[in-house]
C-alpha positions as CSV (number, residue, x, y, z in Angstrom):
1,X,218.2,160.9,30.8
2,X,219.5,160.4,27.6
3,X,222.4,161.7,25.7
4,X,222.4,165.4,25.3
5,X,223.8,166.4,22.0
6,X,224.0,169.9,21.1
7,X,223.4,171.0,17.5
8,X,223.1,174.1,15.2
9,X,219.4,176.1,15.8
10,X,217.5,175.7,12.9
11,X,213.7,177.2,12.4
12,X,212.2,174.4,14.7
13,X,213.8,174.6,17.7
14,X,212.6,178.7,17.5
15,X,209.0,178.1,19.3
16,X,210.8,176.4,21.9
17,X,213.8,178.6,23.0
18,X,211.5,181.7,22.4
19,X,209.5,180.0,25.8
20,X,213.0,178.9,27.3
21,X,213.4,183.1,27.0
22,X,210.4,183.6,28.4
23,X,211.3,181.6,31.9
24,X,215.0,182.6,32.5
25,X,215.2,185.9,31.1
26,X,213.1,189.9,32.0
27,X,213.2,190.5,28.4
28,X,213.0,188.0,26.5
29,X,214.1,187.4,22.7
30,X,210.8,186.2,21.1
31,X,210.6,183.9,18.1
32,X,211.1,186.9,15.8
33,X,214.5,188.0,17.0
34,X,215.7,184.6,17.3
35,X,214.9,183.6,13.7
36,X,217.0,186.6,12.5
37,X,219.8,184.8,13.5
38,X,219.4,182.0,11.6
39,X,220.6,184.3,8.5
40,X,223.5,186.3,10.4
41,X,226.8,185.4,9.0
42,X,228.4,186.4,12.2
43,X,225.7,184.1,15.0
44,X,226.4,180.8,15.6
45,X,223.5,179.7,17.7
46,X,223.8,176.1,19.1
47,X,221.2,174.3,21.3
48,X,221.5,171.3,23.8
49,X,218.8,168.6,22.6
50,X,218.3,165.4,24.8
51,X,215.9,163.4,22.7
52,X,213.9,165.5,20.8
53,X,213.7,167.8,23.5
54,X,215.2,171.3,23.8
55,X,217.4,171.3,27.1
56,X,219.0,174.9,26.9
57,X,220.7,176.6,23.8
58,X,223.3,179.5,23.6
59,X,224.2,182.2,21.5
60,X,227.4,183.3,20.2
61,X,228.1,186.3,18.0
62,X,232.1,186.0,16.7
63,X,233.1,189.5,15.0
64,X,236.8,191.0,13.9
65,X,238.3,188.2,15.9
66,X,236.3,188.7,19.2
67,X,233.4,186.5,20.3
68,X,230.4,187.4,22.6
69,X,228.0,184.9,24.5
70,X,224.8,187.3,24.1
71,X,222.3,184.5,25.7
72,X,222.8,181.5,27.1
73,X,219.6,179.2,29.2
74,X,218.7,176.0,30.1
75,X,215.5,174.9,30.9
76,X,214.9,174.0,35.0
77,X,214.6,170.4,34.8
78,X,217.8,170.2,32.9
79,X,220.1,172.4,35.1
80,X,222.7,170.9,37.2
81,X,223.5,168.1,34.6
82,X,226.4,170.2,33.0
83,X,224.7,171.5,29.9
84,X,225.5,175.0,30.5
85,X,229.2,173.9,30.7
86,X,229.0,172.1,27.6
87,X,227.4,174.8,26.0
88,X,230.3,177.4,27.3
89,X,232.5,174.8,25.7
90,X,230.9,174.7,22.2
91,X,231.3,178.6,22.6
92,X,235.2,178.0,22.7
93,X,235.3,175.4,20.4
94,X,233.2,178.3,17.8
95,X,235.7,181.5,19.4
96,X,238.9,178.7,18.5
97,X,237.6,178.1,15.0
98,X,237.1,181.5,14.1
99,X,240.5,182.3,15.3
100,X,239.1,184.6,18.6
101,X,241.2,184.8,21.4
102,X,238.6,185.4,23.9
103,X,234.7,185.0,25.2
104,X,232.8,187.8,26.4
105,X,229.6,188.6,27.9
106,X,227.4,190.3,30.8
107,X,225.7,188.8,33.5
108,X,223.8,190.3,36.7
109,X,225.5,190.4,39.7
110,X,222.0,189.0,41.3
111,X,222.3,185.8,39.1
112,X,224.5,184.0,41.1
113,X,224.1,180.3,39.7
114,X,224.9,181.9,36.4
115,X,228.0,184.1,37.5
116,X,229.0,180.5,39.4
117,X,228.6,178.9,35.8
118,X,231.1,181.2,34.5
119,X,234.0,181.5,36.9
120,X,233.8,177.6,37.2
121,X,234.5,178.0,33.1
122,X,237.5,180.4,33.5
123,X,235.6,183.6,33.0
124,X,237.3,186.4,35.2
125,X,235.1,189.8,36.2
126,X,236.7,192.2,33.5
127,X,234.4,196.0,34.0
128,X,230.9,196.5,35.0
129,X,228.2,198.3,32.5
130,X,226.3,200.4,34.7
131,X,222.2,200.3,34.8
132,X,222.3,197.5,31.6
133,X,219.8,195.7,33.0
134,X,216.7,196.6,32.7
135,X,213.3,194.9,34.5
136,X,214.7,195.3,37.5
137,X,217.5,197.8,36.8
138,X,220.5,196.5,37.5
139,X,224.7,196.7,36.5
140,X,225.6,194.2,34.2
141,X,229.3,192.4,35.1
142,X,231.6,192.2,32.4
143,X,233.4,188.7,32.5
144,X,236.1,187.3,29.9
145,X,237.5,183.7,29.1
146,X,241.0,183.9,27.2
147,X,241.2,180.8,25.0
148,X,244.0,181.3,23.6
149,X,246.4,180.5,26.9
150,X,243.8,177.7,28.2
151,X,244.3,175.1,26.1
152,X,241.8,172.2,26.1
153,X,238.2,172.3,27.6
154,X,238.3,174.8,30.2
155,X,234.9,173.3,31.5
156,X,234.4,170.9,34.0
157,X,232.5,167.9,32.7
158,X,231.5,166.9,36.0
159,X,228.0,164.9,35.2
160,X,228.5,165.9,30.9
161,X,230.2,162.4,30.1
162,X,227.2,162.0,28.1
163,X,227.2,164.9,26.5
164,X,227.9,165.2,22.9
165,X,229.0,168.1,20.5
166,X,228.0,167.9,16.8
167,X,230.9,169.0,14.3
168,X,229.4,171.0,11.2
């Protein structure tokens, strides 16, 4: 495999993480919704490329010193090489840099690889949203990272050695 560096979204990755939607998530953000980001002052939308191939991408929305993971996927044949941790990691670096003290965001109960993602990252369960998911219905868990008290990665980088972040 080769390196996987992860880099700002810009319009061309679009086609591709609008299908990565398609696979990982019930309602998918479609090429449309994720191009809107590309002008929002307050999204920092990164995505994992090894080659010139889209591995996984994640999206962070920082706000009045708060920051939010709204969607974070990797594509099958890339999971379980550390990418979603790297990716967690270039959220912190983005929350550290925009002077947030913590991550946020909401994952179903029923995705267990993802909610395993997260508490190996330092998220702890926080609330639950009630029916937030929708196709099936289902509580959403509320989970938190503090950044501010864990200093340095946070992320295992178990099988990431080879895993680059670009600086802007």
């Amino acid at each position: 495999m080769s390196d996987i560096v992860i880099v700002p979204m810009t319009e061309e990755h679009i086609p591709e993480l609008a299908r990565l939607e398609e696979i990982c998530f019930s309602t998918p953000w479609n090429e449309q919704m994720l191009s809107e980001e590309l002008d929002n002052h307050t999204a920092y939308f990164r995505v994992a490329m090894c080659g010139d191939v889209v591995a996984g991408y994640i999206g962070i929305f920082v706000v009045c010193e708060s920051c939010y993971i709204s969607n974070i996927a990797v594509f099958p044949e890339y999971r379980g090489k550390g990418i979603g941790s790297s990716l967690i990691e270039c959220a912190c670096s983005v929350a550290r840099k925009n002077g947030a003290g913590s991550l946020s965001l909401e994952v179903r109960p029923s995705n267990e690889g993802a909610v395993r993602l997260y508490m190996k990252n330092g998220f702890e369960e926080v609330g639950l949203r009630r029916n937030f998911y929708r196709k099936p219905q289902e509580d959403a868990l509320i989970l938190t990272k503090d950044i501010v008290t864990q200093h340095g990665s946070g992320a295992p980088q178990e099988k990431a050695a080879d895993i680059r972040i670009i600086k802007e």
